[in-house]
C-alpha positions as CSV (number, residue, x, y, z in Angstrom):
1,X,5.1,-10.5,19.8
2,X,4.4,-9.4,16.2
3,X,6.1,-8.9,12.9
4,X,8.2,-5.7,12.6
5,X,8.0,-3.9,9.5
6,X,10.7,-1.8,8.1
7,X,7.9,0.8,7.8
8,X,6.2,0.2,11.4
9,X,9.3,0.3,12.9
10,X,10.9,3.5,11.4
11,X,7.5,5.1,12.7
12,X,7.4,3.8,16.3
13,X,11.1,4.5,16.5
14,X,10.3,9.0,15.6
15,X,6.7,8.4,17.4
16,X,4.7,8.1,14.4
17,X,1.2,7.4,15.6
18,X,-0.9,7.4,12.5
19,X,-2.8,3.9,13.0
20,X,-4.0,1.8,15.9
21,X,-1.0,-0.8,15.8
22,X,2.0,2.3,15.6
23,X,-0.2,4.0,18.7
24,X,-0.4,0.8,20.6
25,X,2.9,0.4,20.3
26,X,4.6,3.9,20.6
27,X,2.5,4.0,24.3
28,X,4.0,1.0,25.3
29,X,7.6,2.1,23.8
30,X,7.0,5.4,26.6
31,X,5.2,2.8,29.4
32,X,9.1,0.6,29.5
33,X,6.6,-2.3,28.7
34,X,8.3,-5.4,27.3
35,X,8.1,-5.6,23.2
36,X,9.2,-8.9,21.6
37,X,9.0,-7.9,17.9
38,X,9.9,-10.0,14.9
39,X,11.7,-8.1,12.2
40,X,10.3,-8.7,8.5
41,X,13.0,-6.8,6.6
42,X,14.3,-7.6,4.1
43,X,18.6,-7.4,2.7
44,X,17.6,-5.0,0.5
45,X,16.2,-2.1,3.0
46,X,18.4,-3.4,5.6
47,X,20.6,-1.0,3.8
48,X,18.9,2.2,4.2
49,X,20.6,5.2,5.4
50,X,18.1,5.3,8.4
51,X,17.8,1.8,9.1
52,X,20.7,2.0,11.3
53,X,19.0,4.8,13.5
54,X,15.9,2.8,13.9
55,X,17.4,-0.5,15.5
56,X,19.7,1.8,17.8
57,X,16.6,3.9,19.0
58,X,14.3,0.7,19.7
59,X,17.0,-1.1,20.6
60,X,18.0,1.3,23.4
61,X,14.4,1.1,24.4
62,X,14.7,-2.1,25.4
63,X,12.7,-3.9,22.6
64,X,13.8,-7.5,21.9
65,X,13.9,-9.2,18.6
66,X,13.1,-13.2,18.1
67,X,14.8,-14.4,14.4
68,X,12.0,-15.9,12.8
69,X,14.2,-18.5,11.0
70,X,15.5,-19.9,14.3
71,X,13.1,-19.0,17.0
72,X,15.3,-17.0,19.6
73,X,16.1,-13.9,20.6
74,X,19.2,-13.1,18.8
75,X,20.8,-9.7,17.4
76,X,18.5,-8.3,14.4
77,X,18.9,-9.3,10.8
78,X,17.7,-9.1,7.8
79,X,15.6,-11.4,6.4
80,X,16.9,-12.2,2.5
81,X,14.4,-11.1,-0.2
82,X,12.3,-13.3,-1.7
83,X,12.1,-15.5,1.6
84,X,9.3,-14.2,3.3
85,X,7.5,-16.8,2.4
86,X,9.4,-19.6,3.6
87,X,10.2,-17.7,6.7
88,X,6.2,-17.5,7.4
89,X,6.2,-21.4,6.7
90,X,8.9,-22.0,9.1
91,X,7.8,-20.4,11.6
92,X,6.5,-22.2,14.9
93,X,4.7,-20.0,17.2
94,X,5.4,-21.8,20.4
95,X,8.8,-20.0,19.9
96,X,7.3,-17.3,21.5
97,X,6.1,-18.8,24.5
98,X,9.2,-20.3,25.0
C-alpha cells in the first residue's frame, strides 16, 4: 500500500518507467500482483481530461484503492485541496492491515 500520485499514476497507467517506484510498480501491474494504492489527488486535477482514462486503466487492472479519510477500500475520490495535510494526520496505518 502507498500513496497514489496524480503523476505516478498517469505514468504506471501508459507504462512510464522513469524511476524505481513507477518500475516497481508497472512490473507488478504486468505480474497480476495485488496493488492496494491510496490516491493523493486532489478536486482540482480530479478534473483532468485524462484522469478519467487513468482510474479505468488501473482500475481494469485490478488495482484497489483504500480512502485515506475513512480507511476502506471504497470507489476512488478526490481528495479536496488544501486537505492533504489533515488527511496525512488522520490517517491510521493499521487500516491497511485490516
Amino acid at each position: 500500500m502507498f500513496p497514489l500520485t496524480f503523476n505516478t499514476a498517469n505514468k504506471i497507467a501508459v507504462g512510464v518507467m522513469d524511476n524505481h517506484v513507477t518500475g516497481t510498480l508497472c512490473d507488478a501491474l504486468g505480474t497480476g500482483a495485488p496493488i492496494l494504492a491510496t490516491l493523493m489527488v486532489n478536486d482540482r486535477l480530479w478534473g483532468h481530461p485524462g484522469w478519467a482514462g487513468t482510474l479505468d486503466r488501473l482500475t481494469a487492472a485490478d488495482v484497489r484503492f483504500l480512502d485515506p479519510r475513512v480507511g476502506h477500500v471504497t470507489r476512488p475520490a478526490p481528495v479536496p485541496s488544501g486537505t492533504g495535510g489533515q488527511v496525512v494526520d488522520g490517517f491510521d496505518p493499521r487500516w491497511v492491515v485490516d
